[in-house]
Structures are given as C-alpha cells and as structure tokens.
N, C-alpha and C positions, 0 to 999 in steps of 0.2 A: 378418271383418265390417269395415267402412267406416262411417266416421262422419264427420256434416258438424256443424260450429255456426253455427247457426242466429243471425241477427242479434236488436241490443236491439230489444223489441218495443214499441208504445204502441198499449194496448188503452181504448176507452172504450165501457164498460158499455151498452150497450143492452137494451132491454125483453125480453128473453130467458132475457138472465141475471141479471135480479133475483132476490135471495133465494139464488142458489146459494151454496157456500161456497169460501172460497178455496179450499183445499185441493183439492174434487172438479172445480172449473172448470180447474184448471191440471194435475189427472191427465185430465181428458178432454181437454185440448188436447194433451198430451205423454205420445200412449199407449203408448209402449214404456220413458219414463225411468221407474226404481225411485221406488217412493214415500220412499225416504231421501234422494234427492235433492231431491225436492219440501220435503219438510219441513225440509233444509236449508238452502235460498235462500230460504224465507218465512222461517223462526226467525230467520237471520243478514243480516234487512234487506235482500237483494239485490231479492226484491220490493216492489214501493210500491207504493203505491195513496194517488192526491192527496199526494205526493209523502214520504206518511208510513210508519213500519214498522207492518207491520199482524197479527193471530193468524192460524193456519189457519181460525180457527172463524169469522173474519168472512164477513157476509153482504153480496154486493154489489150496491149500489145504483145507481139509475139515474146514468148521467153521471158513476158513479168513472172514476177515468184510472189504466189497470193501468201500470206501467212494469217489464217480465219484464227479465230478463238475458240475455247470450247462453246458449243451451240445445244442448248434443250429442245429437244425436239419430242417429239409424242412419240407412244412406244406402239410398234408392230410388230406381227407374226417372223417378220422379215428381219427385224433386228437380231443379231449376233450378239448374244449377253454373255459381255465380257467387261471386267468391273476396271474402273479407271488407272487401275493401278497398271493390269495389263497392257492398257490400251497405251502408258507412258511407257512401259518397257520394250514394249513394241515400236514406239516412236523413237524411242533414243536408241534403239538396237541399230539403227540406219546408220552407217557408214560414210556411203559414197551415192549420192543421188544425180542426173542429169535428166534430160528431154528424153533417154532412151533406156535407162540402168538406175534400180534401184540397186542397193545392194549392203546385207546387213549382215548381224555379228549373229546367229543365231545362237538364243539361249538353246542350252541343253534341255533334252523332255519336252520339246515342244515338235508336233510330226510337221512334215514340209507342205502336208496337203492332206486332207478328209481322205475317210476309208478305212480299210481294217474295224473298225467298229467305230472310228473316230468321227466325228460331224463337222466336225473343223481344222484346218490347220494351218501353217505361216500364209500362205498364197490367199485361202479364204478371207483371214483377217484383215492382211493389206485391203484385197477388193472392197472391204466393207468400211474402212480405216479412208480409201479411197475414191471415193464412189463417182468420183468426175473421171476414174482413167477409163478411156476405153478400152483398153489394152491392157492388159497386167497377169504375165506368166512365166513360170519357174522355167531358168536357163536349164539348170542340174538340180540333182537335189543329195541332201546328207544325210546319214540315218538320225532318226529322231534322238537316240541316246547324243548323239556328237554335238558337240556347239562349233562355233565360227563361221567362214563365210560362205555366202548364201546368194547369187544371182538370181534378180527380177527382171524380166526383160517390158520394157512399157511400148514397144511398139512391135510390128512382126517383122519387121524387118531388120529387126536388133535381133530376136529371135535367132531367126533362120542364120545371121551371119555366126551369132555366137555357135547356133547344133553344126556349123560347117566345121567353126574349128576346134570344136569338141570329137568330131568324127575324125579330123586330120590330126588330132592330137598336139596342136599348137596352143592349147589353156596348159598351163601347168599350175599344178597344186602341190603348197605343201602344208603337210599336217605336223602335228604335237602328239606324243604318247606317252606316257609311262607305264612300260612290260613288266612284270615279272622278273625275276634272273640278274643276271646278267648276259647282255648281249654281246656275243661273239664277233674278238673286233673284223675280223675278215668277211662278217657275213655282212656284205652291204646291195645283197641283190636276190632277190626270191622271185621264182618262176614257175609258177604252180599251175595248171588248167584249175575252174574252176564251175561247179554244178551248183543248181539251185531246185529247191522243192518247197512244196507246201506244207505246212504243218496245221492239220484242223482249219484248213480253209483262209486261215487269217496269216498268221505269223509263214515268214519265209526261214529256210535254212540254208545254209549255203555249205560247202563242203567240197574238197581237194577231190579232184576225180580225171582219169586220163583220157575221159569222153565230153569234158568239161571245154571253157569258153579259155584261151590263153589271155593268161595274168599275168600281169609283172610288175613290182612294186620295187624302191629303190629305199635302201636305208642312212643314215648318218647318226652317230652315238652324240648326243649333247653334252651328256653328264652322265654319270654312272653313280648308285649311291650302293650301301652295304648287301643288297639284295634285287637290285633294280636299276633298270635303265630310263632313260628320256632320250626318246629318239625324236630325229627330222625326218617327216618318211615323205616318200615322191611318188605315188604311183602314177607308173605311163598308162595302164588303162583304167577304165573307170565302171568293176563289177560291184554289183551287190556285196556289202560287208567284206569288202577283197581286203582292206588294211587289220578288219578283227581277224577273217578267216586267216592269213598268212602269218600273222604274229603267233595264233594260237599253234598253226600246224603245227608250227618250229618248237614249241615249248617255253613261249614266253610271252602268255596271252596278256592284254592291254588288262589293267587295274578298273573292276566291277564291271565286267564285262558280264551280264549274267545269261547270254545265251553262247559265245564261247569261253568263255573264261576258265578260271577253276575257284571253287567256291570252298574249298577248302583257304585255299592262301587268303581270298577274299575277306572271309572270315574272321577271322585273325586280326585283320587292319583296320575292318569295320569297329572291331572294339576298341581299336587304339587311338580312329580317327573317326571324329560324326563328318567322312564322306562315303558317300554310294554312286555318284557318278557317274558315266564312263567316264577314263581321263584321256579323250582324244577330242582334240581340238584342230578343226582346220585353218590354218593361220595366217593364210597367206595364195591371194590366185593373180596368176599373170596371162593378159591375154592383150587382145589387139582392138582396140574400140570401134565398134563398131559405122562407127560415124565417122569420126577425124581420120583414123586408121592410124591412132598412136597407139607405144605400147600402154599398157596400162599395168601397174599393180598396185594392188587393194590389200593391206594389210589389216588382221584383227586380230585385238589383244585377247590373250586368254580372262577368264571371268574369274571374279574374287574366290569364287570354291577351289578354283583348279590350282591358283596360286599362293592358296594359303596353304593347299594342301604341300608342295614343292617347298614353301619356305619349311613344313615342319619336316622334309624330310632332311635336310642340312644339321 
C-alpha cells in the first residue's frame, strides 16, 4: 500500500458542522486513519481550533478556525499528486481568507483551472487542498503566464455578488509591467476593439479588430529606465489578454511575453538576465464584500523573480 500526506489544513466551521464533536468530525474527514491517531494529534496539541488546544469532546461552533496538521492517508486513483512542496506554496500563496473569499497571490506558470491539455489547475488544487468546502469557485481568472491576485469565491452567494460587480464594473484592478521602449508620457489611455480565435484547438489569440468586443485600458508611468518602462495599468474591461494585446499594439509589448511580444529584444535580455517570465503582475483589487458590504482591498506583493529582476535594472 502507498501513502500520501496530505497538507496543514485551515478549516472554518460552517453551519453544518455546529454541534458536532471534535473527535467524530475529524474521523469523518479521515476515514481510513485509526482512531489512535486521531486522539493523538487532538490530546498532544497538533490540533487548534482559534489557535488554542482544545478536548476531543469539544463541540464546534459557528466561525471556529480548525488548523489540522499534515495527515497520512492511503493513496487513490482520486488523489492529485502534487509533492509537498507545492502543496506549501500553495498554502502560503493565500492572502486574505474569510467564511466567503479566499484569495491569493498567484505564482506565475501556474493555469487558473484544467484544460487546454492541462489536468489540473489553481481551482482544482484548492478543492483538493480543501476537501471540507462545499463550494469553492474562481470569481475571475488571470492568464496563466501572470502572477498576483486571484479570487475564490466559497460560497454562491459570494459568487453571484462578486460576477454582479464584475459585470457593473465596480472591482477595480491594478496590474504591474515592464514594456519595452519607452512609454509615451501623454499616452495614459488605449481604446482598441478586440477579437479572439483559436489556434490548433488549444491556444487562444487575441488581436486589435473594428469587429471586435470594446477595450479600454488605462496607463500610469512608474519608473522609466534606459530602454524601458514599469507601468501601473487599470483596465475598465476585463478581455482576454486585453493588457498583453494593447501594450503590444502600441509597440511596447510587456518583457517575455512569448505569444505577443518581440523575441528579438527578448533575446538579448534573456542572455543578460536568467529571467523568462512574463513580467505582469496583478497587484492590487478593490471591490465591495460581499457580505458586510465594505470596501475591500487586497494587495499582492510582486514575487522574488520579478523583483530582483527591477533591482537589476537600476
């Protein structure tokens, strides 16, 4: 027999499992481990609940916050084998979590959800990372080259509030880039329709077209360096590839961008720099919560590649 351990778990209590007892809620989640084990990692602390040690006999209440340990469990066809390392990077990606919103820094290269040839991706892992939500679905999603942030919705009603004001245009996002060039200070506004197609079934293309969906992105210069900009960009709508397609239109496509880019300049910098990248980063979403109805924003820090690459370019 084959055994996998299962990553640390953060469980919060929902209306289902009020009342149940520690002990039978953690043999019904881990129905093959001996119950000596169970009563070992409650007696000797490894489980909390609100960050305290707690009896088997406790009864759990609305809004506890379970924090399990890693758990060995036997391995099935059903398991998602993915090695511990992911399964931490995954875990500390997480941001901002409540009863309704998870919400995390997405590494780059990793896709938002299975398909295109893929079997897995961020949405899959949580569920599986997960396996007590009933609920667990991507608000929006980013292309897989982009990192930063990433909405989970944990119940439908979170859901549906967030696609309302996705649709009314009240989330606002801002992103991170470094273009090519230098950017033009007066251009801080691009308006381009935009089309989409297939390529070989899988891969999408996107491309400026007057038969196209209206786009409109906003820009702001950060910094400028000998060859290159770092913009703040804003888009009001939210198309496919809309922030690579518009930088490229203009002639100042985002750094390793390798389906619009230019790979000539790429080239060049890849020698100079061991980074491949993309370098756009979403850093930043403001929107309305869905529950309390405050505002809300969620900042994410750019990741050690993107920032080491900007210190060398000083």
């Amino acid at each position: 027999m084959q055994y996998i351990t299962l990553p640390v778990s953060i469980i919060y209590a929902n209306k289902d499992m009020i009342n149940q007892r520690l002990d039978n809620f953690i043999r019904k989640k881990y129905k093959k481990i001996p119950n000596s084990m169970i009563y070992r990692i409650i007696r000797t602390g490894k489980i909390r609940i609100n960050k305290k040690r707690i009896k088997p006999s406790y009864k759990l209440k609305l809004g506890d916050i379970l924090k399990i340990p890693p758990i060995k469990i036997l391995k099935n066809k059903n398991n998602i084998l993915f090695s511990s390392n992911q399964a931490k990077m995954l875990t500390d990606s997480i941001i901002y979590e409540d009863n309704d919103l998870l919400i995390i820094n997405k590494p780059a290269g990793i896709a938002v959800h299975g398909g295109s040839g893929l079997s897995f991706g961020i949405i899959e892992y949580f569920r599986k990372l997960r396996p007590l939500e009933k609920f667990l679905e991507l608000v929006h999603r980013i292309d897989r080259e982009t990192s930063g942030v990433l909405m989970l919705a944990k119940k439908r009603s979170a859901l549906i509030s967030l696609h309302q004001q996705l649709r009314a245009q009240k989330i606002k996002k801002t992103y991170i880039a470094l273009v090519h060039g230098l950017w033009p200070k007066k251009l801080n506004r691009i308006f381009q329709p935009l089309s989409k197609i297939k390529l070989n079934n899988t891969k999408k293309k996107v491309f400026v077209s007057d038969s196209g969906k209206p786009s409109e992105t906003f820009f702001k210069i950060k910094k400028q360096f000998d060859s290159s900009t770092l913009l703040s960009i804003f888009p009001k709508t939210g198309r496919t590839h809309q922030i690579r397609v518009h930088t490229s239109y203009i002639g100042h496509p985002i750094f390793f961008d390798e389906r619009y880019g230019n790979n000539n300049f790429d080239q060049n910098i890849k020698y100079k720099n061991n980074t491949t990248r993309l370098l756009l980063h979403a850093t930043e979403i403001n929107f309305i919560h869905p529950k309390t109805n405050h505002a809300i924003c969620i900042k994410s820090p750019l990741d050690k590649t993107f920032t080491a690459y900007l210190k060398n370019m000083i």
